[in-house]
C-alpha positions in Angstrom: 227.1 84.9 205.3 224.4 84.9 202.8 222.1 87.9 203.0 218.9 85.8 202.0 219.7 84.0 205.2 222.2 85.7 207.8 221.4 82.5 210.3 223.8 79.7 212.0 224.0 76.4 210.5 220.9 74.3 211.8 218.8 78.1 212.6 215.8 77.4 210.4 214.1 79.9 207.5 210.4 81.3 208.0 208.1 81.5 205.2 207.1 85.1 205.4 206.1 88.2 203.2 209.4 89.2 201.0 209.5 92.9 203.0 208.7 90.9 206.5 211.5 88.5 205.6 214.3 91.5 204.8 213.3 93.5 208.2 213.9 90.0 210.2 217.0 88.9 208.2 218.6 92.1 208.7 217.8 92.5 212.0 219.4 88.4 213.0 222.0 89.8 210.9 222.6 92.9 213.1 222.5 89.9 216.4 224.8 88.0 214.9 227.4 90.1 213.6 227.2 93.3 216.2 225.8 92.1 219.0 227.5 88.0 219.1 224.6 86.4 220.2 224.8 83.1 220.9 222.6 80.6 218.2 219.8 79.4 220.6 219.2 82.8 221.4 219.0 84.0 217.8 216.8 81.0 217.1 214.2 82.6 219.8 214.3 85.6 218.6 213.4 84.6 214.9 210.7 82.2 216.3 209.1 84.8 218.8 209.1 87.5 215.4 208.0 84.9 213.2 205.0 84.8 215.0 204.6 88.0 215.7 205.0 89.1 212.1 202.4 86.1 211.3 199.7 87.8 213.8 200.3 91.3 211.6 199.8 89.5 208.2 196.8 88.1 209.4 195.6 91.8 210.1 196.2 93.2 206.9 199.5 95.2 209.6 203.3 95.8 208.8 205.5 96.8 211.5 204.9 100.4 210.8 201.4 100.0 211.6 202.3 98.8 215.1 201.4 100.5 218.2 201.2 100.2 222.0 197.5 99.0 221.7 198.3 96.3 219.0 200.9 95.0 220.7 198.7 94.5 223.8 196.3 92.8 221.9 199.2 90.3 220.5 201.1 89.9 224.0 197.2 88.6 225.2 197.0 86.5 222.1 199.9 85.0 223.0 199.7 84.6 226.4 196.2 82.5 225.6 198.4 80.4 223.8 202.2 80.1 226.0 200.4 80.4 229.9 204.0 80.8 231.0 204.8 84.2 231.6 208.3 83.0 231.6 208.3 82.5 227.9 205.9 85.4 227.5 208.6 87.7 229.3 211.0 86.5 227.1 208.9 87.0 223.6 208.6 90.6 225.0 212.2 91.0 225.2 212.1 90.0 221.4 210.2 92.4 220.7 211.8 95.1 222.3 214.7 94.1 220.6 213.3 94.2 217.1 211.2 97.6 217.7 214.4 99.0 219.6 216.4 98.1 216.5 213.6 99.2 213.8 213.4 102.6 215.7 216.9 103.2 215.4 217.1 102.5 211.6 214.7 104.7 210.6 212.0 101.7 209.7 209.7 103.1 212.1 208.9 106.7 213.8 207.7 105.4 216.8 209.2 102.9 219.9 205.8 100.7 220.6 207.5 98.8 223.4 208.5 101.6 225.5 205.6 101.7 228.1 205.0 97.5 228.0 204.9 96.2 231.4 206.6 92.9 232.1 204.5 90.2 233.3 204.9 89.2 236.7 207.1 86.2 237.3 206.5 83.9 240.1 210.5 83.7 241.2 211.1 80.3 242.1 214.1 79.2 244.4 216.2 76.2 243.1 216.3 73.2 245.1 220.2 72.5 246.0 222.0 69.8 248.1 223.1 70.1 251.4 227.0 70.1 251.6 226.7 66.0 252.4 224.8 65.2 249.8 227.3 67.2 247.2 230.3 65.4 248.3 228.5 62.1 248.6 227.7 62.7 245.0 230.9 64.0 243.7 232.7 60.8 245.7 230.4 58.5 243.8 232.6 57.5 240.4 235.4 55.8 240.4 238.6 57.1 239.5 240.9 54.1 238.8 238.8 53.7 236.1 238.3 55.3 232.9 235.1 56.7 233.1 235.5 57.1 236.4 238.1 59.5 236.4 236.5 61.6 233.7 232.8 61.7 235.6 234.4 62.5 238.9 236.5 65.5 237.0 233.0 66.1 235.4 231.4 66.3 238.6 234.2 68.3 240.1 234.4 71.3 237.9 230.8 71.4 237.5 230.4 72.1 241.6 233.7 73.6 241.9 233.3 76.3 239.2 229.6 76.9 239.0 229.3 76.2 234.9 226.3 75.6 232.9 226.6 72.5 231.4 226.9 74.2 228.0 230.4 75.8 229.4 231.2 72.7 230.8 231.1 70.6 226.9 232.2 73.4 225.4 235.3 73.4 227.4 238.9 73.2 225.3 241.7 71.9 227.0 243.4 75.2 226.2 240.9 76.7 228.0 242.4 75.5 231.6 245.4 76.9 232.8 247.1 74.3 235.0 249.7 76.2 236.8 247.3 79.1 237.9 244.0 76.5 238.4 242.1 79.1 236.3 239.4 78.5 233.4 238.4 80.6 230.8 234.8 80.1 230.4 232.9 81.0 227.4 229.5 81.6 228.9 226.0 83.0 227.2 226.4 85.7 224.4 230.5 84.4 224.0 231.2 86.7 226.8 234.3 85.5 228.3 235.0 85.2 232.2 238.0 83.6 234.4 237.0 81.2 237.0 239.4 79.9 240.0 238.8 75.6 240.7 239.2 75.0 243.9 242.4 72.6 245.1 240.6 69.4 244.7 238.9 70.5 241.4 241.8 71.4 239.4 244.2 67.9 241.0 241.3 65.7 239.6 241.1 67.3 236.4 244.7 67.7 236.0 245.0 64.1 236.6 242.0 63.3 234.0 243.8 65.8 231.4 247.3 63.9 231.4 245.8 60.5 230.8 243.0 62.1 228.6 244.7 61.3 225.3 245.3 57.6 226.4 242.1 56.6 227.4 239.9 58.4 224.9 241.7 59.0 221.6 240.5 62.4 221.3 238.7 63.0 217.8 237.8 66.9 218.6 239.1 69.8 220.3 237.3 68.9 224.2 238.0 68.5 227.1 235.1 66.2 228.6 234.6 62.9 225.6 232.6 60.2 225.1 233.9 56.6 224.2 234.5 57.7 220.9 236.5 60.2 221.5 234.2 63.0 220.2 232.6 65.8 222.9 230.5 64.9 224.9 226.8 66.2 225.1 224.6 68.2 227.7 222.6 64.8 227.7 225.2 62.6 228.3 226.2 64.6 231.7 222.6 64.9 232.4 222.1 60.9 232.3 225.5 60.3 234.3 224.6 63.2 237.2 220.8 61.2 237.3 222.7 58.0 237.6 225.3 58.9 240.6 222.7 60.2 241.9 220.6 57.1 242.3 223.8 55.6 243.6 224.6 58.0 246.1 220.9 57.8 247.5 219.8 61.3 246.7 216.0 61.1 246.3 216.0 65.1 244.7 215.7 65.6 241.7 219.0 66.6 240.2 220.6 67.6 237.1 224.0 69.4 236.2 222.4 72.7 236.8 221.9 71.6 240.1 225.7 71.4 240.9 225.4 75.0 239.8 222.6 76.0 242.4 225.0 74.5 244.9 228.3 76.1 243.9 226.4 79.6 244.5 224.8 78.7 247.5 227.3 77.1 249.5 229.7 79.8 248.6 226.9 82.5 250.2 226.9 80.2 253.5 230.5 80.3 253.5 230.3 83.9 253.6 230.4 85.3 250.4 228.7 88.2 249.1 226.5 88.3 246.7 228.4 90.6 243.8 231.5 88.2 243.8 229.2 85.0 243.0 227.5 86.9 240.1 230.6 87.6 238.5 231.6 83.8 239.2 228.4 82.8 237.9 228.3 85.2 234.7 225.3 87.0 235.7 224.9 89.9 233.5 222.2 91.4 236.1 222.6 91.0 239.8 218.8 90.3 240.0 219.7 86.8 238.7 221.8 86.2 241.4 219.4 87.2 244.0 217.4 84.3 243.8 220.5 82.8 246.5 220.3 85.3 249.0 217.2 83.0 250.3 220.6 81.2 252.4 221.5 83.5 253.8 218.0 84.7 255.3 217.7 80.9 256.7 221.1 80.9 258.0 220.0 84.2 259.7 217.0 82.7 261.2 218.9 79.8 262.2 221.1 81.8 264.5 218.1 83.8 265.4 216.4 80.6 266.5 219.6 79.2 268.3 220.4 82.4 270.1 217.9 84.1 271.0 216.4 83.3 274.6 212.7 83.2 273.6 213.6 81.1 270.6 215.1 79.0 273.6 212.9 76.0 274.3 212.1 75.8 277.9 
């Protein structure tokens, strides 16, 4: 890894001041090889600094200039600019990172993050499908034929184990243990986790896996492939989902995170609790997870409204 640029293969350069450009190389160097970031989030980080580090050259500033006061003036700069305060909470994260890192190396005396407020985010809940409209989807491709059987196995393991759709390309064939009906899912950050498939998961995609080689020649090391043998992408499930969608008459929007929304929140109606879906999920922070427990104040009101006498109509 070259030291004039510690970055992934397709992360791009900035065009900075030399010292500017040494603080943020070392620092993606310190992401990448200490803390395993994943590339897309490296590539955030360097574009939220970039900018940042563009706003200080502008002002005659280096980072030991910074303090709480100039970064309030940047974070209102910027949120002039984003208006999501989405993508503004996560620019502050970068630069918490960078300061937090900078602080601890000795490049600065001073923390300038430490009393920065996070903007308030308007938590939205996901639309999911109701239990019919998930297995009218998932019955939607046909599995006598050959991108039938892969789609359905697609669909399957995307509802029956909860996966971002990056876990789900991603996915070896080594990855799935057949005899146990357990994957290995390498989720954000490469942090591992082990995932149970339910029974009719794991039969379809068992049956997809032994007649994998056959019907798609396999020219890399996945399970899910296109016609040519090579992975397939997060668009290509996203176009197939839209399309048995159409087909099974869902007028939602959809998309393979979707599947995801639905895995969490049909488990919670079951009856699950809420820790045991983060860890299926891979939610570092349980706060993520929250976001479901709206089901299980519906299903509360529900009874409530079918119980209770004065809910009772008369």
């Amino acid at each position: 890894m070259s030291k004039s640029n510690p970055l992934p293969d397709g992360v791009p350069t900035v065009s900075l001041p030399l010292s500017d450009q040494q603080d943020l190389d070392r620092f993606l160097e310190h992401l990448i090889v200490v803390k395993g970031l994943a590339e897309k989030t490296i590539a955030a980080y360097q574009t939220d600094l970039r900018s940042l580090m563009r706003f200080l050259h502008v002002h005659d500033m280096n980072i030991q200039d910074v303090r709480e006061d100039t970064l309030l003036v940047y974070l209102r700069h910027m949120s002039n600019r984003i208006g999501s305060a989405r993508t503004l909470a996560r620019h502050l994260a970068s630069l918490r990172a960078f300061f937090g890192y900078a602080h601890e190396q000795g490049l600065i005396a001073d923390n300038p993050t430490l009393i920065l407020a996070n903007p308030k985010i308007a938590r939205t809940i996901p639309d999911v499908l109701t239990q019919e409209e998930t297995f009218r989807l998932l019955d939607m491709p046909n599995p006598k034929t050959k991108l039938g059987l892969r789609d359905r196995a697609i669909l399957e393991v995307l509802y029956g184990a909860g996966l971002r759709v990056s876990e789900l390309t991603s996915l070896r064939p080594q990855d799935y243990d057949a005899q146990t009906d357990i994957l290995r899912i390498w989720g954000k950050g490469g942090k591992e986790r082990i995932v149970p498939l339910n029974e009719t998961a794991a039969q379809v995609l068992t049956s997809y896996l032994k007649q994998r080689n056959a019907l798609f020649n396999p020219q890399q090391d996945a399970v899910f492939l296109n016609r040519s043998g090579t992975r397939l992408t997060r668009q290509g499930v996203w176009k197939l989902i839209k399309r048995y969608g159409v087909k099974a008459g869902i007028t939602k929007t959809i998309s393979p995170h979707t599947l995801r929304h639905c895995f969490a929140t049909h488990l919670l109606e079951g009856g699950a609790d809420l820790r045991t879906v983060q860890i299926l999920l891979g939610h570092a922070d349980i706060s993520a997870t929250e976001i479901y427990t709206h089901v299980q104040t519906q299903r509360l009101m529900e009874i409530h409204t079918m119980y209770h006498p004065r809910s009772t109509p008369s």
